[in-house]
C-alpha positions as CSV (number, residue, x, y, z in Angstrom):
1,X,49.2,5.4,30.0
2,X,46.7,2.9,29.2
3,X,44.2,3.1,26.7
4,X,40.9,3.5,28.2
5,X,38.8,0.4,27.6
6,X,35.3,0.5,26.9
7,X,33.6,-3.1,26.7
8,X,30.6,-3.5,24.4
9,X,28.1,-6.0,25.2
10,X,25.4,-7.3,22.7
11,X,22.6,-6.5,25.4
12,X,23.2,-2.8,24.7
13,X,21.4,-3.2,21.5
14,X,18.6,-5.8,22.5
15,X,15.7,-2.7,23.0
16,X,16.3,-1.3,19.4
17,X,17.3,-4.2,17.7
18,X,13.6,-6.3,18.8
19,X,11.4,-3.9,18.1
20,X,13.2,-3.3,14.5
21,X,13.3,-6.8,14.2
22,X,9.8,-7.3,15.3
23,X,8.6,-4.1,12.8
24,X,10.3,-5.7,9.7
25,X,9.7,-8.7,10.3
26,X,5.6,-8.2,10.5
27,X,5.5,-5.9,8.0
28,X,7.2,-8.6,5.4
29,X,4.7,-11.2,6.7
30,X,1.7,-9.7,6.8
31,X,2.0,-7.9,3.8
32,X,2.8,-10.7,1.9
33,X,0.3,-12.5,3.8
34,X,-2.1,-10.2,2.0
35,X,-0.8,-10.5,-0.9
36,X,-1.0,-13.7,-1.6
37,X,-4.4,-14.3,0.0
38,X,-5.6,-12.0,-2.4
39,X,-3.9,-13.0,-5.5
40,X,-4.6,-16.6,-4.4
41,X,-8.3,-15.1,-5.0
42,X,-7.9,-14.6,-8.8
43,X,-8.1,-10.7,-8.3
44,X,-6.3,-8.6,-10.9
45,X,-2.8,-7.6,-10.5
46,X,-3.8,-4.4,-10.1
47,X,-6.1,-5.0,-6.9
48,X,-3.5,-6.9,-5.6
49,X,-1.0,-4.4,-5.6
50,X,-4.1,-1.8,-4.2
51,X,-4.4,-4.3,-1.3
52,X,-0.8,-4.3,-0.9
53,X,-0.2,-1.0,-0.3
54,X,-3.3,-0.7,1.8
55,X,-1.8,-3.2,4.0
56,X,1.4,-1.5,4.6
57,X,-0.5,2.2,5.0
58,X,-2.9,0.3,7.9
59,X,0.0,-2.0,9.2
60,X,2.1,0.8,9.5
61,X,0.0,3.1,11.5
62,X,-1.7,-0.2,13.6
63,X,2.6,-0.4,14.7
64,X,2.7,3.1,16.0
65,X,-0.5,3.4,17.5
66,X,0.2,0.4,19.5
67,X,3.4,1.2,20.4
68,X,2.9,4.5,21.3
69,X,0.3,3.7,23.5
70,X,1.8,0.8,25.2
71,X,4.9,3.2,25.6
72,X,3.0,5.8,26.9
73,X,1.8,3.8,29.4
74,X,5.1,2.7,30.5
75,X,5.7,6.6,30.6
76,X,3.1,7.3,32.8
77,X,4.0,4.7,35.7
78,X,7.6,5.7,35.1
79,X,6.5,9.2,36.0
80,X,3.9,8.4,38.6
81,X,7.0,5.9,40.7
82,X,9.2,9.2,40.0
83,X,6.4,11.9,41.8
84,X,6.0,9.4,44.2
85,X,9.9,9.1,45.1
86,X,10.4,13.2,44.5
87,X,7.7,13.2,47.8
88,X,9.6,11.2,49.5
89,X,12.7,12.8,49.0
90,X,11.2,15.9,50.3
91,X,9.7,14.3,53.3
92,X,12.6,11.6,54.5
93,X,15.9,12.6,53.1
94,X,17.7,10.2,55.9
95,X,15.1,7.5,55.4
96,X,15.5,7.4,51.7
97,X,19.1,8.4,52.4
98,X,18.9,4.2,54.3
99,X,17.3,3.0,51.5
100,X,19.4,4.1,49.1
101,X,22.7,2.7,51.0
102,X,21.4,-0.4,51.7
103,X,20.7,-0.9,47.9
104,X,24.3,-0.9,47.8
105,X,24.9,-2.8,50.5
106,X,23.1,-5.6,49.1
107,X,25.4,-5.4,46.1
108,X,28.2,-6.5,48.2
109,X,29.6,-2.8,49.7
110,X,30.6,-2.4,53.0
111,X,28.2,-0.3,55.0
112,X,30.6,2.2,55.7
113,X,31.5,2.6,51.9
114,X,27.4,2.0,50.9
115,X,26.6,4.8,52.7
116,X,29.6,7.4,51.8
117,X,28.2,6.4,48.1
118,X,24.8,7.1,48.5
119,X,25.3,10.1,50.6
120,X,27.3,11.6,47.7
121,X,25.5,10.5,45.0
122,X,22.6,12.0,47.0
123,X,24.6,15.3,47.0
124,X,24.4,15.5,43.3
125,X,21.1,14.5,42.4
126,X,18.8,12.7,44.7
127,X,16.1,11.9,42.3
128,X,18.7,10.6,39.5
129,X,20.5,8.6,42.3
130,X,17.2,6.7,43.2
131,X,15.7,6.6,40.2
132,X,18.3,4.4,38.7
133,X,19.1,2.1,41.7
134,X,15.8,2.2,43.5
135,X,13.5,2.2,40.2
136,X,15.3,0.7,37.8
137,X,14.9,4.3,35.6
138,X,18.1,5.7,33.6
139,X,17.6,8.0,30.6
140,X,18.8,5.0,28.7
141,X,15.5,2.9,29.4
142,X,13.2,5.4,30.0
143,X,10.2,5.1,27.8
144,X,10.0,7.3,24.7
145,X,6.4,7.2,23.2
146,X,6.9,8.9,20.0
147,X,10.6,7.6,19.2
148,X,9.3,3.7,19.8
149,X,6.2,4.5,17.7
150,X,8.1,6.4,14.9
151,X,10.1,3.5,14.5
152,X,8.0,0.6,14.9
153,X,5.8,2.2,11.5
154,X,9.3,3.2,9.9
155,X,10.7,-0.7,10.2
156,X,7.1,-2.2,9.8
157,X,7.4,0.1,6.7
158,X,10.4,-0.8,5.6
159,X,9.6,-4.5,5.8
160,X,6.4,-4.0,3.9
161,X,8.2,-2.8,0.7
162,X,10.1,-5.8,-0.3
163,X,6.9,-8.1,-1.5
164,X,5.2,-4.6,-2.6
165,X,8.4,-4.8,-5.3
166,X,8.0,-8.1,-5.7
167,X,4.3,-7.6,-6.8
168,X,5.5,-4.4,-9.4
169,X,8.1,-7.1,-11.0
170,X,6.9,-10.1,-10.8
171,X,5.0,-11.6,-14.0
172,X,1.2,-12.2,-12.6
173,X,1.0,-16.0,-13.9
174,X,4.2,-16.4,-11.1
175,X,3.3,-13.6,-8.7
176,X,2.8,-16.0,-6.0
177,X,5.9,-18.1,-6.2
178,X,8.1,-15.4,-6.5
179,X,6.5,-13.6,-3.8
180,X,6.7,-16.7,-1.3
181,X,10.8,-17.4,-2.3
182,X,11.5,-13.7,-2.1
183,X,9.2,-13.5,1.5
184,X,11.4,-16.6,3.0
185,X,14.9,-15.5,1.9
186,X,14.5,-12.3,3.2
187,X,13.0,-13.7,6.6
188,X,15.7,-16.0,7.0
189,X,18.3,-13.6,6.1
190,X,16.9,-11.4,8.9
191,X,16.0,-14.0,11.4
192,X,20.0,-14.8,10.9
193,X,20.9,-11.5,10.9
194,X,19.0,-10.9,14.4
195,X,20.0,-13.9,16.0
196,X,23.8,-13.2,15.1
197,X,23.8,-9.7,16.3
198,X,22.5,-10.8,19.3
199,X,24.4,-14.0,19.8
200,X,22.2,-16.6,19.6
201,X,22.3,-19.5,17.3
202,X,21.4,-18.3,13.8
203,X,20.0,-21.3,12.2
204,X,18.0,-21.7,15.4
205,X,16.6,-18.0,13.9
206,X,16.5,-18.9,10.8
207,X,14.2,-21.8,10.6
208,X,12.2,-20.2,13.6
209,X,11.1,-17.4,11.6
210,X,11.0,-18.9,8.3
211,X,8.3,-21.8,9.4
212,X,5.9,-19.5,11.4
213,X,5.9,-17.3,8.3
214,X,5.9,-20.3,6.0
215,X,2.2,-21.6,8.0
216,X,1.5,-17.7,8.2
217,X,1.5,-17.3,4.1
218,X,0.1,-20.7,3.6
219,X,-3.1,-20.1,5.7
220,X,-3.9,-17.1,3.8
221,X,-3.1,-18.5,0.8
222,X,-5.5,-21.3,1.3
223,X,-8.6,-18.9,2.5
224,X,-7.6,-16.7,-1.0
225,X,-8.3,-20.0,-2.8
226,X,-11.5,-20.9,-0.9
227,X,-12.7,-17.4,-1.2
228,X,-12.0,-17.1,-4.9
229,X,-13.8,-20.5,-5.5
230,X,-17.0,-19.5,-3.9
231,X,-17.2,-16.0,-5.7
């Protein structure tokens, strides 16, 4: 007997892997971003580290309050498209029962075989049967408010920490050195980390993520500067 064989694909892990990417990833960024705008200022290293921590608190919840509502959204059509096709279930079982086999059909079955398919699948659940072929909804994609913004402010968090440290340990005179190499080696190690998980090129991810961050932290390094000259 042959071992059953189960095939994993890297697109299986695209949802979660983005948005933790996309959490981390800002929360490093911006948060240094902060940090060095304000120590760029000539504030203390205590109101830099304040500003720091402020920055992760409001990033953090600014993630899940977006995402949650974005994903609620989603949630809402989903269910709205799902009403809508329950009503239609219950008003045109052969006409949906058409619909459902001609999906099929245009897949490449046989009409004959398209319809014995749809009529069974029909026979076990209706709904489930056209909510994944005819809406594109599985339990799998369907949108999870709370779980998307629970872990968009747990990655944004997470991401946030690293130049938080790096303000605790670093000397002040070399606060903002240390905090740029520490920013960009982390960044690239996750922009390669990212891209290699989800087979792309990883020096293409590397140096994408490392410049944009690079201008990001330079920017606000350079409005810290003007800001704490004209004070």
């Amino acid at each position: 007997m042959h071992a059953r064989h189960r095939e994993a694909h890297r697109l299986d892990s695209a949802g979660w892997l983005r948005a933790s990417v996309l959490g981390a990833n800002d929360g490093i960024v911006s948060t240094a971003s902060l940090i060095l705008g304000v120590a760029a200022s000539r504030a203390t290293h205590d109101s830099i580290l304040i500003a720091g921590i402020a920055g992760l608190v409001a990033g953090a919840m600014s993630m899940a309050t977006g995402e949650y509502v974005s994903v609620q959204s989603q949630a809402d059509t989903e269910a709205a498209a799902l009403g809508k096709e329950r009503a239609e279930l219950s008003a045109n079982v052969e006409g949906e029962l058409h619909e459902l086999a001609q999906i099929y059909v245009a897949r490449g079955l046989a009409p004959d075989l398209a319809n014995q398919v749809a009529a069974s699948l029909m026979a076990h659940d209706a709904l489930a049967a056209h909510s994944q072929d005819e809406l594109g909804i599985t339990s799998a994609t369907s949108a999870k408010p709370l779980q998307a913004a629970g872990a968009s402010a747990l990655s944004f968090a997470v991401g946030a920490l690293l130049p938080l440290l790096v303000v605790m340990l670093a000397p002040h005179a070399q606060l903002i050195a240390w905090t740029v190499a520490a920013t960009l080696v982390s960044l690239a190690l996750l922009g390669g980390l990212a891209a290699r998980v989800g087979g792309a090129s990883v020096g293409k991810g590397v140096v994408r993520v490392t410049f944009w961050s690079a201008l990001s932290m330079a920017a606000a390094v350079g409005i810290g500067m003007l800001v704490g000259t004209a004070v």
